[in-house]
N, C-alpha and C positions, 0 to 999 in steps of 0.2 A: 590621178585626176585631181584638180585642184578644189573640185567640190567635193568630194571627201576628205578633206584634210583640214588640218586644221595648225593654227598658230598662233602663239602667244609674242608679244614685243613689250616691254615693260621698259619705259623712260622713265628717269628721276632725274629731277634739277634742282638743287640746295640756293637758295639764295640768301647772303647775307641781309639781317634785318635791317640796319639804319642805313646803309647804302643803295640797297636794292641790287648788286651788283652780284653776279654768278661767282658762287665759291666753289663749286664742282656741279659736274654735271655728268650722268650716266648714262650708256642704252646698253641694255639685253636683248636679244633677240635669240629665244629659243626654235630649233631647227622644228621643221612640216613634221605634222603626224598624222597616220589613217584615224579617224574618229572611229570608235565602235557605230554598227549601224543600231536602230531601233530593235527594241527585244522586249520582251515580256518576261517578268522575273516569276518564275515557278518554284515553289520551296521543296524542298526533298517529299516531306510528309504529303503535298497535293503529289506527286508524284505517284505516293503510296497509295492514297485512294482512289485515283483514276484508274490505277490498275490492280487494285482489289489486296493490298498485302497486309498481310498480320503484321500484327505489333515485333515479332521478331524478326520477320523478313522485313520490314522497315525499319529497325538497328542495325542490322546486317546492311541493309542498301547506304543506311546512312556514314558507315564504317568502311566501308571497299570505296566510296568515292571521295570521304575524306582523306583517304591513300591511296587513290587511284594514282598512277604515273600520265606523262605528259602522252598526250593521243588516247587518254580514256583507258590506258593496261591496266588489268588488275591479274594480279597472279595469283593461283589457287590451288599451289603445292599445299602436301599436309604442312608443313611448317607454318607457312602462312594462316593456314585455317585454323591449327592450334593457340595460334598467339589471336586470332580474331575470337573463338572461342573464349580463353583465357580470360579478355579483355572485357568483353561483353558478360559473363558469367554465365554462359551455354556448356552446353556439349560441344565434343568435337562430329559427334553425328547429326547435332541440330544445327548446325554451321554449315555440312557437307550437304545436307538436305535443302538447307535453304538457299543455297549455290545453283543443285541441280532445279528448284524452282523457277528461280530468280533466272534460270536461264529459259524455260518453259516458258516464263509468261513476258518472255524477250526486253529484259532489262537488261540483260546479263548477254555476249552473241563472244558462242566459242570459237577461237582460232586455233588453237591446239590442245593437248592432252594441259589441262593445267594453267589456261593460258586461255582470260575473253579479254574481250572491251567491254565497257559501258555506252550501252546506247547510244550514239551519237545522236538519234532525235531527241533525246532526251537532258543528254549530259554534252559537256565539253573541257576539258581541263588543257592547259599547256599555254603557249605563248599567241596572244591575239592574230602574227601572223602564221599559224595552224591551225586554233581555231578556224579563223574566217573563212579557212577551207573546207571545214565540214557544214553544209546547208539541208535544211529540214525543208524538203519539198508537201506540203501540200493540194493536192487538187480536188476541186469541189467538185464532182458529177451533178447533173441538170436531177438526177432522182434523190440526192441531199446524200448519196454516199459520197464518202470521200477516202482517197487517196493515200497514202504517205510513205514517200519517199525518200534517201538520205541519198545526197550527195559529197562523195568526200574526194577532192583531188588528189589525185596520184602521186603526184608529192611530197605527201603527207606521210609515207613511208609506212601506211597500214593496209591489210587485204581489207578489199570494199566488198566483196559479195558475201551479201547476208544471207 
């Protein structure tokens, strides 16, 4: 749709000074593109507080999604947790611990032995048209609870049931 998108045309026209007469003249016209929609930027650490993590569950959150892969993967073979360990100055038990946490308090949502995603309500990584496919439903109930829900298109090449 044409209102989501957006475009750039950039003209330049040089004119000689004591003549007034055109020396060259240019146009660019850069191709349509989807704007990002409106968002709210949330920093890692509010992240941390709204869901209640210690100081080393929030190095650990802030590590797994600085290398998270494209679709929010993060992989958590020993390998993996030894170099996160290493990196951070932990244990390999206070790493594996904070894993099994970080998945409890649904930051963390496993798809296999070794193998979550990052939150999609929370986080997003990868290319804007995959992104855009993952969407953080909100609903407000008339008694002030609310709702939340993620929707992720099928496309997207990840299991959606959480």
């Amino acid at each position: 749709m044409i209102e989501n998108k957006k475009a750039y045309v950039r003209e330049v026209t040089i004119f000689e000074t004591e003549s007034g007469e055109t020396v060259k003249q240019m146009a660019t016209q850069l191709t349509m593109f989807e704007k990002e929609p409106p968002y709210v930027k949330l920093y890692l650490e509010d992240i941390g507080r709204l869901n209640g993590l210690t100081n080393s569950e929030q190095k650990l959150v802030n590590e797994l999604v600085f290398n998270m892969g494209f679709n929010n993967v993060v992989p958590s073979y020993k390998p993996v947790k030894e170099m996160i360990a290493n990196k951070l100055g932990m244990s390999y038990n206070t790493v594996d611990k904070g894993i099994k946490t970080l998945y409890k308090k649904g930051i963390l949502i496993r798809k296999a032995r070794g193998f979550y995603i990052m939150d999609p309500q929370l986080f997003g990584r990868g290319s804007w048209n995959d992104v855009k496919k993952i969407r953080m439903i909100v609903d407000y109930n008339k008694d002030g609870t609310k709702t939340i829900n993620t929707e992720v298109s099928k496309d997207l090449g990840i299991l959606t049931e959480y």
